[in-house]
C-alpha positions in Angstrom: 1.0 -10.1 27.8 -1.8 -10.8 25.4 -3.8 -12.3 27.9 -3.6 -9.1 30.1 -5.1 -7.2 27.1 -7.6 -9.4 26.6 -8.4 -9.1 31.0 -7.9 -5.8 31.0 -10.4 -5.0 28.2 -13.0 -7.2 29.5 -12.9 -4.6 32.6 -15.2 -2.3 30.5 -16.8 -4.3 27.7 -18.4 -7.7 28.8 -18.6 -10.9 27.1 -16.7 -9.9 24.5 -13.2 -12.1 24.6 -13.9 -13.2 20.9 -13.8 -10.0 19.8 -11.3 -9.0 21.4 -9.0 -12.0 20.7 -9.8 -11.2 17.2 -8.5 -7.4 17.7 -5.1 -8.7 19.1 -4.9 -11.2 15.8 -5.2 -7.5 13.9 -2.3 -5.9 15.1 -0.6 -8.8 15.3 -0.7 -9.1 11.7 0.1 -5.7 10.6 -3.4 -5.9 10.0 -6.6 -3.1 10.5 -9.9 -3.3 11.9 -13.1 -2.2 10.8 -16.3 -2.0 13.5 -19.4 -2.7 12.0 -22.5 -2.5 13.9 -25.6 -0.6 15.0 -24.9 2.2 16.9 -24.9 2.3 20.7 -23.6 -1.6 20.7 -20.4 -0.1 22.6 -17.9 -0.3 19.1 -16.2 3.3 20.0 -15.5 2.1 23.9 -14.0 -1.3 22.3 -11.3 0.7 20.3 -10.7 3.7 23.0 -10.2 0.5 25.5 -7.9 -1.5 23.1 -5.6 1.5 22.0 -5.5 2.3 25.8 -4.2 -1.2 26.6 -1.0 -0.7 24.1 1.5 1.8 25.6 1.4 3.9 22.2 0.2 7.1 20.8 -3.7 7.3 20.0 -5.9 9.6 18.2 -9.5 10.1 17.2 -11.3 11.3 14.2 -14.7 11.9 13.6 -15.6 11.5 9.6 -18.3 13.8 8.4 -19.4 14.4 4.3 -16.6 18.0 5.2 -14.2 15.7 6.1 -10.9 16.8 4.2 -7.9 14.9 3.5 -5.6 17.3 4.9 -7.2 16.8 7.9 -6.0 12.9 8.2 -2.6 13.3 6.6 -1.3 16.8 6.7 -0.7 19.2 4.7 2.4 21.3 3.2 2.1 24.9 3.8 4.0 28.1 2.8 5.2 29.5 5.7 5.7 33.6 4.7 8.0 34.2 8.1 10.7 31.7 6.6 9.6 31.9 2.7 10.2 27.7 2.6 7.2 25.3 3.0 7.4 23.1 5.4 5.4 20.2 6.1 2.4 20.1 8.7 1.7 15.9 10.3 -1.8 15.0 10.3 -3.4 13.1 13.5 -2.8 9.8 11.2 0.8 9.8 12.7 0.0 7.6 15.8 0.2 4.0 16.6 -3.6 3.6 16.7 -5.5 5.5 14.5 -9.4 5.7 15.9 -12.3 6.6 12.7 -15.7 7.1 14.0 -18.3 6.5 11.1 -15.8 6.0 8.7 -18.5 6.3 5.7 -19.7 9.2 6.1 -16.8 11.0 4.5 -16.8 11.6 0.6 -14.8 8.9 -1.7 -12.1 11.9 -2.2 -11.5 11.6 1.9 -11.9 8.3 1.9 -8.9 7.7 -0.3 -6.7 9.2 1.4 -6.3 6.4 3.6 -5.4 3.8 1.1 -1.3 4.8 1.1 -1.1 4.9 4.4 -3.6 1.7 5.6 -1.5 -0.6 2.4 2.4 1.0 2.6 1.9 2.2 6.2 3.6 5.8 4.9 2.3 9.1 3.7 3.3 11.2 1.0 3.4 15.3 1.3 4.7 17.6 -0.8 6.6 15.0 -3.0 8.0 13.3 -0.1 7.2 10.0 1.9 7.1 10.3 5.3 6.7 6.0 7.2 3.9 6.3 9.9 5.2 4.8 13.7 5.5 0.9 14.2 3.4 -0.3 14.9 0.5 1.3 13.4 -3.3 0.2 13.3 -6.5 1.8 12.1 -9.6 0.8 13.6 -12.9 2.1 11.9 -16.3 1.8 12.9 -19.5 1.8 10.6 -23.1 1.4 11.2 -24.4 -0.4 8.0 -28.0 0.2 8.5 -28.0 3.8 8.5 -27.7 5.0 4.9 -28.4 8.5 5.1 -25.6 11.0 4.8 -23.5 7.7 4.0 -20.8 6.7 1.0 -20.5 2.6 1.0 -17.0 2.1 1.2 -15.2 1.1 -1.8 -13.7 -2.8 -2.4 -10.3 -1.5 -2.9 -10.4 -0.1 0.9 -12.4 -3.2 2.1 -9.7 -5.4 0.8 -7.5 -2.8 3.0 -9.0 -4.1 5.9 -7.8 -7.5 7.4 -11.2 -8.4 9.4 -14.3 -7.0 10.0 -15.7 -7.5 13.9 -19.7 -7.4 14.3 -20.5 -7.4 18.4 -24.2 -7.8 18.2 -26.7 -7.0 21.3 -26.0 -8.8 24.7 -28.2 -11.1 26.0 -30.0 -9.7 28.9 -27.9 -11.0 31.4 -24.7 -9.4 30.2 -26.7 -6.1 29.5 -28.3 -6.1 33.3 -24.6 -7.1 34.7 -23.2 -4.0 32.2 -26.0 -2.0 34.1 -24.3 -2.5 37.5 -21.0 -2.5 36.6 -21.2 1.4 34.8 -24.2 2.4 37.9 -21.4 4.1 40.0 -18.7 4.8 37.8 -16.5 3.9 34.7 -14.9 1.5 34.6 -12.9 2.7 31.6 -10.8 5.1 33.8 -9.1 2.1 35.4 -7.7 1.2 32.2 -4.5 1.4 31.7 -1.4 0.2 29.5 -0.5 -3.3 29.5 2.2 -3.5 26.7 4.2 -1.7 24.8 4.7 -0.8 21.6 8.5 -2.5 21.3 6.9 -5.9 22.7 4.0 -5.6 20.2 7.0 -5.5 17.7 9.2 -8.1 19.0 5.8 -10.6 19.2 5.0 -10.0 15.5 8.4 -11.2 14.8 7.6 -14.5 16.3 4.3 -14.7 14.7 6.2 -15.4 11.3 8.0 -18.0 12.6 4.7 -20.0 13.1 4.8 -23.1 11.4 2.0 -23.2 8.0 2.0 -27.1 6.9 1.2 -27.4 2.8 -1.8 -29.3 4.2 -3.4 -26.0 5.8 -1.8 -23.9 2.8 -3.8 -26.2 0.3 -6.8 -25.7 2.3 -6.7 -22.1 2.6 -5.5 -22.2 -1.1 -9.0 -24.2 -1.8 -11.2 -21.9 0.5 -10.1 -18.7 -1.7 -10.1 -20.2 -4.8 -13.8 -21.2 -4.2 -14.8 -17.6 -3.5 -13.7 -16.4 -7.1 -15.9 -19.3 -8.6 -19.3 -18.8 -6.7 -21.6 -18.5 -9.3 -23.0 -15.5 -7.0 -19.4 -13.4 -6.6 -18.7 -10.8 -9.0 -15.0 -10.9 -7.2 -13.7 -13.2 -5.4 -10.7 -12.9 -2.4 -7.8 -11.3 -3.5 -4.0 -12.4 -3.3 -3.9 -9.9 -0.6 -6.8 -11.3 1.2 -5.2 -14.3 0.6 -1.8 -13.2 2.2 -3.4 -11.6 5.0 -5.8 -14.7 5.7 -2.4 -16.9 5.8 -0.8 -14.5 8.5 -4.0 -14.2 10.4 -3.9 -17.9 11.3 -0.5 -17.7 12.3 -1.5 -15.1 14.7 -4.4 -17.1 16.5 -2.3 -20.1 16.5 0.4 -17.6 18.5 -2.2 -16.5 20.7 -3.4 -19.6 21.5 0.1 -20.5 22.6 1.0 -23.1 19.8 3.9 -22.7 17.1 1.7 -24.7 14.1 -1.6 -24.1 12.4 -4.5 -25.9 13.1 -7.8 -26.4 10.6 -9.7 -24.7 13.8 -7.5 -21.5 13.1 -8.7 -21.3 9.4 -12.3 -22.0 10.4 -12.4 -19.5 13.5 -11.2 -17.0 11.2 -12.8 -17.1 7.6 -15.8 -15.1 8.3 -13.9 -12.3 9.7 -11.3 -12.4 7.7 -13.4 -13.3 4.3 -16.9 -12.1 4.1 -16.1 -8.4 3.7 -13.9 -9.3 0.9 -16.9 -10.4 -1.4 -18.4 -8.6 -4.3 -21.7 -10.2 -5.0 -23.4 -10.0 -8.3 -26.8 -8.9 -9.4 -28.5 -12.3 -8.4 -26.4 -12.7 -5.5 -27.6 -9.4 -4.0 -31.3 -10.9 -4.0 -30.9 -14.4 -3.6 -28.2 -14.7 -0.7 -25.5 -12.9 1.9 -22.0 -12.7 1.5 -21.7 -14.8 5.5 -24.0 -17.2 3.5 -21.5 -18.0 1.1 -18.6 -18.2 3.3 -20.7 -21.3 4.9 -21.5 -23.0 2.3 -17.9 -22.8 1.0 -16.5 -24.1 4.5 -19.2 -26.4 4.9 -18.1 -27.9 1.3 -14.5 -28.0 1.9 -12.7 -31.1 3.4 -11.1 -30.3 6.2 -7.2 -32.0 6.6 -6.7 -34.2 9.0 -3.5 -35.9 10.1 -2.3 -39.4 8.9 -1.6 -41.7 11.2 
C-alpha cells in the first residue's frame, strides 16, 4: 500500500521518490511536514497529490498577514435564534491539513497551530474538541522571499517532524515534466490509494519495530552533539529526539524490515535535524545549520555488528 502512494504520486511529480518516501515516514509517525522551497518548484502539487492518495478529508488554507485564528480553528458564537452559543469547526478538522505560505501570517495566527500540530486537539469555548486520526499538516514556505514574511518561531519548528527541500530538476526531468503536462494533467488521474483506517492500523506496526541500544546510543550521541556545537545557541530537543527515534522506525517499516539500521538514522538526520537548530551569533556568519549536521555525522562512529 505504501508503495502505490509512492507510484501513484510519481504520476504527477517526477523524480521525486525521496521526497516522497520521506512524506509517508511523516504520517507514519504522527508526524507534520513543512515544504520549504522557492516558489514554482511544484511544493503545493506535492501535498494536493499526497492528501489525494490517502482516502481522507483534505483542506486548504492560504496564510496571509489578515490571516485570523478563528479562521483555522473555529470559533464559538452566540447564536440570538437559540440564545446558547454553540460552537462553529474550523477547516483544521480534516485528516490533511494543506498551509500555503505558512509565514506570512502574524505570530498571533501562527500560534494557533501549536495545540493542535503537538496534542492533535483544539480548544473552543473552554472545551477540547480531538482533531480526526489520522491527522497531518503540511506547510509550505519559500525562505528566500522575506517581504511581507514572519520567520517562524523554534517552538513551531520543533512542531514539525522534517522539513523536505525539492530543489530544481535537472533538465531532463524538467523537459520530460514538459511533455507529460503538454496535453493534460496528470493530477486528475489521481486518486485514493489507502485509507485512513490502514494508515492507522500501519502506524500500529511501526512501534513494534525493533530499536537496538546500539542505534539508541547512536542517535543518543547524534543529539547530544547538537546542544554542544560551539555554533548552536539550542541544540535538538527531547522531542526532536523522540520524534527522530520514531522516524527511523518508520523508514525501516517502509523499507520492509522489522529492525533499525545505521542507514535509517543517516538518511534521515538532515530532514529530521537541521530545522531544529538555533545558531548563535557566529554561527549565523561563519556556517549553515546542514553544515553542522555533517560535520556531526561525519564525526560520529557509526555501530557496526560484532561478529
Amino acid at each position: 500500500m505504501l508503495r502505490d502512494i509512492v507510484k501513484n504520486i510519481s504520476k504527477v511529480m517526477i523524480d521525486k521518490e525521496t521526497e516522497i518516501e520521506l512524506m509517508i515516514i511523516a504520517i507514519l509517525s504522527d508526524g507534520h511536514i513543512l515544504l520549504e522551497d522557492v516558489p514554482g518548484t511544484g511544493k503545493t502539487t506535492m501535498a494536493k497529490c499526497f492528501s489525494k492518495s490517502i482516502d481522507g478529508t483534505f483542506n486548504r488554507l492560504q496564510f496571509t498577514p489578515d490571516t485570523l485564528p478563528s479562521d483555522i480553528v473555529g470559533q464559538e458564537y452566540f447564536d440570538v435564534k437559540t440564545s446558547e452559543f454553540k460552537v462553529r469547526k474550523g477547516p483544521v478538522f480534516n485528516h490533511i491539513l494543506l498551509i500555503d505560505e505558512i509565514n506570512r501570517a502574524v505570530p498571533r495566527t501562527q500560534s494557533a497551530l501549536l495545540e493542535l500540530m503537538e496534542e492533535k486537539q483544539v480548544t473552543l469555548g473552554g472545551v477540547t474538541h480531538p482533531l480526526p486520526k489520522p491527522f497531518c499538516v503540511i506547510a509550505t514556505q519559500n525562505p528566500f522571499d522575506s517581504i511581507g514574511t514572519f520567520p517562524l518561531p523554534d517552538a513551531q519548528l520543533d512542531r514539525f517532524l522534517l522539513t523536505i527541500r525539492q530543489g530544481y530538476p535537472s533538465p531532463e526531468k524538467e523537459k520530460e515534466m514538459l511533455r507529460r503536462f503538454r496535453s493534460s494533467d496528470p493530477f486528475d488521474i489521481i486518486r485514493s490509494v489507502i485509507t485512513t483506517e490502514e494508515i492507522i492500523q500501519l502506524k500500529a506496526r511501526v512501534r513494534e519495530v525493533m530499536v537496538s541500544e546500539d542505534i539508541e546510543d547512536y542517535v543518543m550521541e547524534i543529539v547530544q552533539k547538537t546542544r554542544k556545537h560551539a555554533f548552536v545557541e539550542i541544540g535538538v530537543s527531547p522531542r526532536g529526539a523522540l520524534a527522530y527515534m520514531r522516524a527511523i522506525q518508520s523508514r525501516a517499516f517502509l523499507h520492509g524490515r522489522d529492525f533499525c539500521t545505521p542507514d535509517d538514522v543517516k538518511a534521515l538526520v538532515m530532514p529530521l535535524l537541521a530545522h531544529r537548530l538555533s545558531l548563535n551569533v557566529e554561527g549565523e556568519v561563519k556556517t549553515s545549520k546542514e553544515a553542522i549536521i555533517e560535520e556531526i555525522l561525519d564525526n560520529t562512529s557509526v555501530p557496526v555488528e560484532t561478529p
